[in-house]
SELODREN-207539 format. One record per residue (C-alpha): residue number from 0; x, y, z; residue in three letters. Coordinates in Angstrom, 3 decimals. Example, Ala and Ser with C-alpha at 12.3 -4.5 7.8 and 13.67 -1.06 7.14 Angstrom:
// residues 2
(site 0 (12.300 -4.500 7.800) ALA);
(site 1 (13.670 -1.060 7.140) SER);
// end
This chain:
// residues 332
(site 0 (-52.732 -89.165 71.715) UNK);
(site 1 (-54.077 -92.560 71.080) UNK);
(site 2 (-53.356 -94.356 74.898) UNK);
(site 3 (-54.818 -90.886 76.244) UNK);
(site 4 (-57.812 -90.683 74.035) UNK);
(site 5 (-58.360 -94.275 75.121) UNK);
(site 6 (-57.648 -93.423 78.549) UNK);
(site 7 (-60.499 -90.742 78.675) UNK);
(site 8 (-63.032 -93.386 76.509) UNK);
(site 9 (-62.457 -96.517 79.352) UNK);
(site 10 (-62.549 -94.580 81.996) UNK);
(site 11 (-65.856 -96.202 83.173) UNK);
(site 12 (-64.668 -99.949 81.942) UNK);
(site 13 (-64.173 -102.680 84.090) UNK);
(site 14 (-60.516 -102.994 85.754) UNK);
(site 15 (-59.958 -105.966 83.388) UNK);
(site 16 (-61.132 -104.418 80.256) UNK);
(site 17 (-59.283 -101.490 80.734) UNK);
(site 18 (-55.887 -103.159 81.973) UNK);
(site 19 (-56.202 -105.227 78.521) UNK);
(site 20 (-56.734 -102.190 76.288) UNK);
(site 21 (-53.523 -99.963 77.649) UNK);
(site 22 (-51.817 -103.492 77.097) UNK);
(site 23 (-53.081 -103.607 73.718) UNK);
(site 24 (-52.003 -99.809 73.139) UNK);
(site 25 (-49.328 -99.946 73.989) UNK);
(site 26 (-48.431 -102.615 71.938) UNK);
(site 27 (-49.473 -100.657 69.155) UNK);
(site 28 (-47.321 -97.871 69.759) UNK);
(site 29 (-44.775 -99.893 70.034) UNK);
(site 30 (-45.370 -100.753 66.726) UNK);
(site 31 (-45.316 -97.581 65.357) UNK);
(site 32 (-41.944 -96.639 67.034) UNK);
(site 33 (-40.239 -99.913 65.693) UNK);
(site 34 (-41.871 -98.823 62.798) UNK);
(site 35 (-40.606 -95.021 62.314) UNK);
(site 36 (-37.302 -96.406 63.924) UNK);
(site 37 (-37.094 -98.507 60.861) UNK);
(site 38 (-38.223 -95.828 58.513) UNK);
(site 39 (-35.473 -93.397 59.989) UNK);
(site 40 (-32.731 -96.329 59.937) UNK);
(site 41 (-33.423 -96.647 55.857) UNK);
(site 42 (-33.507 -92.664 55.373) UNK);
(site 43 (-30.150 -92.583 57.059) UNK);
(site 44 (-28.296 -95.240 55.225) UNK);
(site 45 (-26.764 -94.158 52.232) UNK);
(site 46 (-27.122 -95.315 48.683) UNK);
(site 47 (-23.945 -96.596 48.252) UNK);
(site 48 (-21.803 -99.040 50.294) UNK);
(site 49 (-18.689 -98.485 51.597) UNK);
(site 50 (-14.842 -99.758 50.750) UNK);
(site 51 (-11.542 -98.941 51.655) UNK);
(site 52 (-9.077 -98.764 48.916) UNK);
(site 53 (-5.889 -99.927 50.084) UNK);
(site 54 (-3.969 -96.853 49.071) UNK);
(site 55 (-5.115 -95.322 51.766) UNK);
(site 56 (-2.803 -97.301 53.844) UNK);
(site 57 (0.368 -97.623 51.296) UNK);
(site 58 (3.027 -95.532 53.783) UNK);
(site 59 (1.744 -98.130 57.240) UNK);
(site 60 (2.669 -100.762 54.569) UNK);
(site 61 (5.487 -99.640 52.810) UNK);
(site 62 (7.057 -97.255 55.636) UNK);
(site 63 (6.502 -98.635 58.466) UNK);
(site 64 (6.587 -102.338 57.890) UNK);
(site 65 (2.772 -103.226 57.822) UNK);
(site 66 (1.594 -106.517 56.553) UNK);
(site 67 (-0.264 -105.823 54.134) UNK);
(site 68 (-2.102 -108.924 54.347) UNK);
(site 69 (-3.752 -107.535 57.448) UNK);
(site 70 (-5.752 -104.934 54.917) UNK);
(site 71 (-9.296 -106.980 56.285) UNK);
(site 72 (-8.610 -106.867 59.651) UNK);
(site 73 (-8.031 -102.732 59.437) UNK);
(site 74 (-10.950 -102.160 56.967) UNK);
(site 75 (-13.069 -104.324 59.024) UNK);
(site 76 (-11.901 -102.130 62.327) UNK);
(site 77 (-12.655 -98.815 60.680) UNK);
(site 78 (-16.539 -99.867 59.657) UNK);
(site 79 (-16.099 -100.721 55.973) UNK);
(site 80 (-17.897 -104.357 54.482) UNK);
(site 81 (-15.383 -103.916 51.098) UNK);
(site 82 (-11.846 -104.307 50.161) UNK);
(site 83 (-10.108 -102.819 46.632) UNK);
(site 84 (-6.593 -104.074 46.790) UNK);
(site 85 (-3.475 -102.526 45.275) UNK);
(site 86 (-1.060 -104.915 43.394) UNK);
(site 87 (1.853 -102.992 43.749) UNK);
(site 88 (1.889 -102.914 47.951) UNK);
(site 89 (2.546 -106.902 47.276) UNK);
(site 90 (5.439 -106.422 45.114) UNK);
(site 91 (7.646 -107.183 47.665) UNK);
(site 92 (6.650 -110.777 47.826) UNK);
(site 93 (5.476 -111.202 44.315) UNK);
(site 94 (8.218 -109.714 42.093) UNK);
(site 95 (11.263 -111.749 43.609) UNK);
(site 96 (9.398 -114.824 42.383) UNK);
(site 97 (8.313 -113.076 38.999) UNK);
(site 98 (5.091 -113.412 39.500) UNK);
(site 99 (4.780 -116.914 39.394) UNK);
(site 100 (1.546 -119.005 38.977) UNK);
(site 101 (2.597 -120.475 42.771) UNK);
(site 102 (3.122 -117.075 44.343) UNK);
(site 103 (-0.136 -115.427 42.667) UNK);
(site 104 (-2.265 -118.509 44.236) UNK);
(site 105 (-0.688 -117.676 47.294) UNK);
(site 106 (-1.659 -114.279 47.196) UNK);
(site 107 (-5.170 -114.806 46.318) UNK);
(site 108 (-5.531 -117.616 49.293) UNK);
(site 109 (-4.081 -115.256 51.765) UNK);
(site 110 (-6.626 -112.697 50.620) UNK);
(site 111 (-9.471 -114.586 50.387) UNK);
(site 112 (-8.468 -116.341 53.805) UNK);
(site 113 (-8.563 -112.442 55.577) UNK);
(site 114 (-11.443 -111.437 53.861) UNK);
(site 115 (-13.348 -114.404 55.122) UNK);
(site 116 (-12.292 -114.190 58.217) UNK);
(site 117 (-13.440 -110.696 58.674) UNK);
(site 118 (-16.882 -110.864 56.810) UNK);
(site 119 (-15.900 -108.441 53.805) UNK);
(site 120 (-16.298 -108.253 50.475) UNK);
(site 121 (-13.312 -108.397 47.861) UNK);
(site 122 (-14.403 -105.730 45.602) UNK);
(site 123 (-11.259 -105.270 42.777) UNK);
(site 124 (-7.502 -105.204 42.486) UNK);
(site 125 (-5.961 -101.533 41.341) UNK);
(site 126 (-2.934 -102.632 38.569) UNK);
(site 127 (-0.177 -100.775 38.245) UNK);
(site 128 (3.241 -101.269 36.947) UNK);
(site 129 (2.433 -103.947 34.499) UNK);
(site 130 (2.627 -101.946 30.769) UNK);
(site 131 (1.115 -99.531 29.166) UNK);
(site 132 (-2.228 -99.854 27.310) UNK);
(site 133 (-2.382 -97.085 25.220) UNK);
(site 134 (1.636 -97.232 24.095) UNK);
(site 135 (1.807 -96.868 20.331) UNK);
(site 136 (3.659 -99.799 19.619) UNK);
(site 137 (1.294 -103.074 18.651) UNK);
(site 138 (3.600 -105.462 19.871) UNK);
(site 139 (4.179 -103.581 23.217) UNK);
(site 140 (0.769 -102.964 24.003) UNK);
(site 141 (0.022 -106.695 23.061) UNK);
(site 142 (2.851 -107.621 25.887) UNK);
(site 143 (1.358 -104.940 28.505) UNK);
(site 144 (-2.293 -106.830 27.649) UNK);
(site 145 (-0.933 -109.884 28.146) UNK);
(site 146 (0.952 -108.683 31.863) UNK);
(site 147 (-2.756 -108.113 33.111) UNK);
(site 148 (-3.725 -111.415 32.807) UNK);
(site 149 (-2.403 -112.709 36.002) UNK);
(site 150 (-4.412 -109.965 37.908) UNK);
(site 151 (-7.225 -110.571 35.989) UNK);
(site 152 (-6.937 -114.357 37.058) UNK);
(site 153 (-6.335 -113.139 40.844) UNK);
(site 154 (-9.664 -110.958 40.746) UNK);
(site 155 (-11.649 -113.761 39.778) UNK);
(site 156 (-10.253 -115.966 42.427) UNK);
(site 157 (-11.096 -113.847 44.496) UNK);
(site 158 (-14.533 -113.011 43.582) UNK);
(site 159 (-13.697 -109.413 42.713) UNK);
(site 160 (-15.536 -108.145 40.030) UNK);
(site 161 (-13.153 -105.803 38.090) UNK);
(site 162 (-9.500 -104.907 37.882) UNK);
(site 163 (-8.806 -101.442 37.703) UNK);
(site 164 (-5.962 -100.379 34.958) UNK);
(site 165 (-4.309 -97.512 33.267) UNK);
(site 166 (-4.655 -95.631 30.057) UNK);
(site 167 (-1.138 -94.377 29.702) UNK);
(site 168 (1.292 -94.826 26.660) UNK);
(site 169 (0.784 -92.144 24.435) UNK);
(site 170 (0.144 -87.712 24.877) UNK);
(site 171 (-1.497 -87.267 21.698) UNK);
(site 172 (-5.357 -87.769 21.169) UNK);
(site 173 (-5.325 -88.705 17.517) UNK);
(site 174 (-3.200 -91.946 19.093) UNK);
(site 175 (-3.995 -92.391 22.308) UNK);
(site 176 (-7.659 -92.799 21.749) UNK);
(site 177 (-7.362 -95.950 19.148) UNK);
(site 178 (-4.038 -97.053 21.197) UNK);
(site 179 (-6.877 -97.315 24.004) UNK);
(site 180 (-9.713 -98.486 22.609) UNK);
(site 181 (-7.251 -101.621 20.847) UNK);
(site 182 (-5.902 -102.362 24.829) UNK);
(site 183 (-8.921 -102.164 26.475) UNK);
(site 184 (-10.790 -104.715 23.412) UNK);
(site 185 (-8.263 -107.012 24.235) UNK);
(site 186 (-7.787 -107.129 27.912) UNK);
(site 187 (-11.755 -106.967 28.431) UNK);
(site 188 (-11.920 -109.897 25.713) UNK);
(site 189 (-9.697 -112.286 28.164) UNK);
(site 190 (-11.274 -110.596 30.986) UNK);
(site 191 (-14.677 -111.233 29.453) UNK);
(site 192 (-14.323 -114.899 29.832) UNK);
(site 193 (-13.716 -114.982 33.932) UNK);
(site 194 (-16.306 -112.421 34.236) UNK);
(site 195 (-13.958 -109.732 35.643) UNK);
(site 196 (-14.696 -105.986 34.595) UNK);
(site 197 (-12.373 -103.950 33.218) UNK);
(site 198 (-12.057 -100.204 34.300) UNK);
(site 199 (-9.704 -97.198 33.862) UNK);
(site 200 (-9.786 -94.885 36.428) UNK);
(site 201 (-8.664 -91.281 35.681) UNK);
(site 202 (-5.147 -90.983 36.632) UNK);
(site 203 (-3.374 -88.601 35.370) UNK);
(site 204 (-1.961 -87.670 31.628) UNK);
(site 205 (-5.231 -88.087 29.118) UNK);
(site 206 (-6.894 -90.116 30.797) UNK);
(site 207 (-8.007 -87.854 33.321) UNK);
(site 208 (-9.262 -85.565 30.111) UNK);
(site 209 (-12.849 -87.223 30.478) UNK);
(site 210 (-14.180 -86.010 27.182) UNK);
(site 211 (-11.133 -88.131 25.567) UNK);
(site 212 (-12.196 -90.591 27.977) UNK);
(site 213 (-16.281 -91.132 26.973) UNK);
(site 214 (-15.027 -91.118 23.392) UNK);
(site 215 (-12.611 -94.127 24.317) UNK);
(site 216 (-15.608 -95.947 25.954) UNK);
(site 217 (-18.513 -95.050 23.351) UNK);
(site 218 (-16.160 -97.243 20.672) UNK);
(site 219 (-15.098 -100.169 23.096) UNK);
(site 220 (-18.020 -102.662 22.125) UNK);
(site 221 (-17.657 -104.865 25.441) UNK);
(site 222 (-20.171 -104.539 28.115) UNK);
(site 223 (-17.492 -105.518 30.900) UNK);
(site 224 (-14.808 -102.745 30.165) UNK);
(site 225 (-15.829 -99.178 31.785) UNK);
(site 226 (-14.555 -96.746 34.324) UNK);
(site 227 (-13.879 -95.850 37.917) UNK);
(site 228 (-14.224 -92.145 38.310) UNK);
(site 229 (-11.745 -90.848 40.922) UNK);
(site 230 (-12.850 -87.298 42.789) UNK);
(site 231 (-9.517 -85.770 42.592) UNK);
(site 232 (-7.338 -87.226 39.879) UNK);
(site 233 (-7.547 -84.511 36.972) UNK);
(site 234 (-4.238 -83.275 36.471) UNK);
(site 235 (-3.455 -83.824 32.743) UNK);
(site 236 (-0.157 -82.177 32.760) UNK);
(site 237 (2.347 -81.935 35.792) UNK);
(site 238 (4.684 -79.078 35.819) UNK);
(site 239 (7.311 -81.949 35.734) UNK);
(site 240 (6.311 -85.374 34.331) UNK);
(site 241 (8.775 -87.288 35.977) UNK);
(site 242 (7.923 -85.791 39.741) UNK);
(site 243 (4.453 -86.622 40.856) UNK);
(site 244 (4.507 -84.117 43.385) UNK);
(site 245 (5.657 -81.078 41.499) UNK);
(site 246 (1.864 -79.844 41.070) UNK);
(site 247 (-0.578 -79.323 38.386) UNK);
(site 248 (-0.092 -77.282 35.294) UNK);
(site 249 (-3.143 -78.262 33.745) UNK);
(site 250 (-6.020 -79.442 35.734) UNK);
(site 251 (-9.505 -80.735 34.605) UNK);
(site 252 (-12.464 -79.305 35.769) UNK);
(site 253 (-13.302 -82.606 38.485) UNK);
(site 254 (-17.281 -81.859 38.460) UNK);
(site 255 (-17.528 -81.929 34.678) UNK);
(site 256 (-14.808 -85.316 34.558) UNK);
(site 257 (-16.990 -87.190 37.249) UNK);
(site 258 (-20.021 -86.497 35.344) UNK);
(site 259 (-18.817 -87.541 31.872) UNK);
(site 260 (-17.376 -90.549 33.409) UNK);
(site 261 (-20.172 -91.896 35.329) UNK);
(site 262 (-22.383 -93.321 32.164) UNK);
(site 263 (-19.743 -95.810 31.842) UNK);
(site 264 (-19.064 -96.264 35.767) UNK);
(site 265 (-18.580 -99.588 37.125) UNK);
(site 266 (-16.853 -98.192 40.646) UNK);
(site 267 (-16.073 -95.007 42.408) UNK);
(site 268 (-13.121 -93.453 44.109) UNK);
(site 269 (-13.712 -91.207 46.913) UNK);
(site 270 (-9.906 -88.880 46.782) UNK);
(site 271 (-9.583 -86.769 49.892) UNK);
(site 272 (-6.436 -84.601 50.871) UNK);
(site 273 (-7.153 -81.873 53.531) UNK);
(site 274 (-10.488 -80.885 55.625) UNK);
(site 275 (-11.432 -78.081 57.335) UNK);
(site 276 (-12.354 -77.593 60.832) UNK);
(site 277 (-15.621 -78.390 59.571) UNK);
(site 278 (-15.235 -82.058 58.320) UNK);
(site 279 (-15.144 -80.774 54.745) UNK);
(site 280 (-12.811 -81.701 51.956) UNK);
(site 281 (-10.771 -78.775 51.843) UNK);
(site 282 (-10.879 -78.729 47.749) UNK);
(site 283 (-13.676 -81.099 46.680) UNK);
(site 284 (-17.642 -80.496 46.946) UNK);
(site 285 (-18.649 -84.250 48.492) UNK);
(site 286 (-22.328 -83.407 48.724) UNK);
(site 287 (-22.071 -81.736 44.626) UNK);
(site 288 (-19.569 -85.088 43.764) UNK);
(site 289 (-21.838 -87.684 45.321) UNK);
(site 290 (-25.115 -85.123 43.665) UNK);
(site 291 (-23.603 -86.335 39.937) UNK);
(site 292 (-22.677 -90.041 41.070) UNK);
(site 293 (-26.813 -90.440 42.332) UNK);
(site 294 (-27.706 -89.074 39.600) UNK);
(site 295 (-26.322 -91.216 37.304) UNK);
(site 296 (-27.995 -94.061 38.928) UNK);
(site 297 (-24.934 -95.599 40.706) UNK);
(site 298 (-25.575 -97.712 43.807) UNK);
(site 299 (-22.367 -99.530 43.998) UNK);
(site 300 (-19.242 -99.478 46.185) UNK);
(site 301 (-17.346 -96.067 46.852) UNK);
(site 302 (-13.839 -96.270 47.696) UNK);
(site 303 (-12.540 -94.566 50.274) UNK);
(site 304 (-8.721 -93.300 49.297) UNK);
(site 305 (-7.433 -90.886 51.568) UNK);
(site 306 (-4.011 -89.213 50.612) UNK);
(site 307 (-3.681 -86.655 52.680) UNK);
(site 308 (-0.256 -85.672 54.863) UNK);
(site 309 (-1.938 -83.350 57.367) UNK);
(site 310 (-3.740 -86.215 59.131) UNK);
(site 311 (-2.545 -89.300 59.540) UNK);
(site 312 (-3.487 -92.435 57.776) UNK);
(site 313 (-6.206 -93.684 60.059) UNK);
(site 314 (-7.417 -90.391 60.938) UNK);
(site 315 (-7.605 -89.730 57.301) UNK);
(site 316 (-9.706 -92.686 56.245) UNK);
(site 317 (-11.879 -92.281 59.271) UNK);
(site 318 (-12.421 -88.697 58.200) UNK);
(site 319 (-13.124 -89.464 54.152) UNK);
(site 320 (-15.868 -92.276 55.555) UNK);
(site 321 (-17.569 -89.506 57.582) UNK);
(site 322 (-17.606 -86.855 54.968) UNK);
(site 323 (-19.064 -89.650 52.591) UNK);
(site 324 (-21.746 -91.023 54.774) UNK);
(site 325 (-22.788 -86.737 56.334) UNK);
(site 326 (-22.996 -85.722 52.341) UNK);
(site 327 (-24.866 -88.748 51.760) UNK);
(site 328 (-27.474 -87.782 53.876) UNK);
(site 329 (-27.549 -83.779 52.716) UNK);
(site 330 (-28.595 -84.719 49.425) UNK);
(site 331 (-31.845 -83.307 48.352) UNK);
// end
């Protein structure tokens, strides 16, 4: 409207005045495009950030002989700028040499050496396998406090900012909540003093109750202990503890366990398992999940964990990191 309006208005201008205002026009426009293209750019992007959680990869590494030192290279490759490790997919390297002060160092250089290398982000380390927090038993939970340490060393050599643990040790409330609230005070005490956060992420047993959980976290006095809300890990009770795949007997409602876990988020897990022909996650409402997460004010990194069997590996994490970023942008 503007070049043609000014068209019509010069039409009885000199050749030069008129070649220098279409010149001038359509600079202008081109302003405005650059400028609407930037506008449209910012709408699109989402309010979170992207990275992969390492899980998502555990049978390359553990089944089919993947290094799992090449974890950058692959989250770089599939359009992520952040990388949550998983301490257990190292096991292989770290436990013969029991965990040594000379074999963690070696881990964190390696990692920190990929991660460069690639541009990303080291984001956290999940723990597992290193004692339970909530167990009864001072002494035992002191020694399970005391097995994080190393991890909580490696995160801040890395420049992580958190290590994500477990809340396990104990099926009744009237323990488990003090059991946790004693762990977590001393872990995020030691933790405190490298400036790595602390976080339980629901994962099975009580903690995935998250009314249990937001009392455990309103009476933990430390600013750098919270949680890491996990889409799709509610099952409190298994039909048979010992065999994680046996199904759910008791199952958490996920919407209202996301949204009393979020106050005291510090990170977020993105779970996916099946989609439909329509991108979907087959059991979990992304655009209602990520609703609660913006809501609460979180603009941090979301995970990525894909555990799916119908897809594979790739395909899965490729199709979790579209489903994030499409119910990003279908948020009212």
């Amino acid at each position: 409207m503007k070049r043609r309006k000014f068209l019509y208005q010069s039409a009885s201008a000199s050749a030069a005045v008129s070649l220098f205002g279409v010149m001038a026009c359509k600079g202008e426009n081109k302003k405005e495009q650059e400028s609407a293209d930037s506008m449209t750019e910012a709408a699109a992007e989402p309010f979170f950030k992207l990275s992969l959680a390492q899980w998502s990869i555990n049978r390359m590494i553990r089944n089919d002989g993947v290094d799992p030192y090449t974890f950058a290279e692959k989250a770089k490759g599939w359009g992520f700028t952040g990388l949550e490790y998983v301490s257990q997919l190292y096991n292989s390297t770290l436990e013969p040499a029991g965990y040594s002060p000379e074999a963690m160092q070696e881990f964190v250089d390696k990692c920190n050496a990929e991660a460069a290398k690639h541009g990303l982000q080291n984001v956290l380390i999940m723990v597992d396998g290193q004692g339970n927090l909530a167990v009864s038993d001072p002494a035992e939970r002191k020694a399970a406090v005391e097995n994080h340490y190393k991890w909580v060393d490696a995160a801040a050599g890395m420049g992580c900012h958190a290590i994500r643990v477990n809340l396990a040790g104990s099926n009744n409330p009237e323990e488990w909540i003090p059991n946790s609230v004693d762990g977590l005070t001393q872990l995020g005490t030691y933790a405190q003093g490298k400036g790595i956060n602390v976080l339980v992420e629901n994962h099975g047993g009580l903690s995935s109750n998250g009314a249990l959980m937001a009392q455990v976290f309103e009476q933990v006095e430390l600013d750098n202990c919270g949680t890491l809300p996990d889409f799709g890990n509610f099952c409190i009770r298994r039909n048979d503890p010992s065999d994680w795949g046996s199904g759910c007997a008791e199952m958490y409602d996920i919407y209202k366990g996301v949204r009393e876990l979020m106050p005291y988020a510090k990170a977020v897990s993105a779970k996916a398992h099946d989609f439909g022909p329509d991108g979907y996650e087959a059991e979990i409402d992304y655009v209602r999940m990520l609703k609660i997460v913006k809501d609460a004010g979180y603009t941090g990194y979301i995970g990525v964990e894909y555990e799916g069997s119908e897809l594979g590996e790739e395909a899965g994490i490729i199709a979790t990191r579209d489903l994030l970023i499409k119910a990003a942008g279908e948020l009212s």
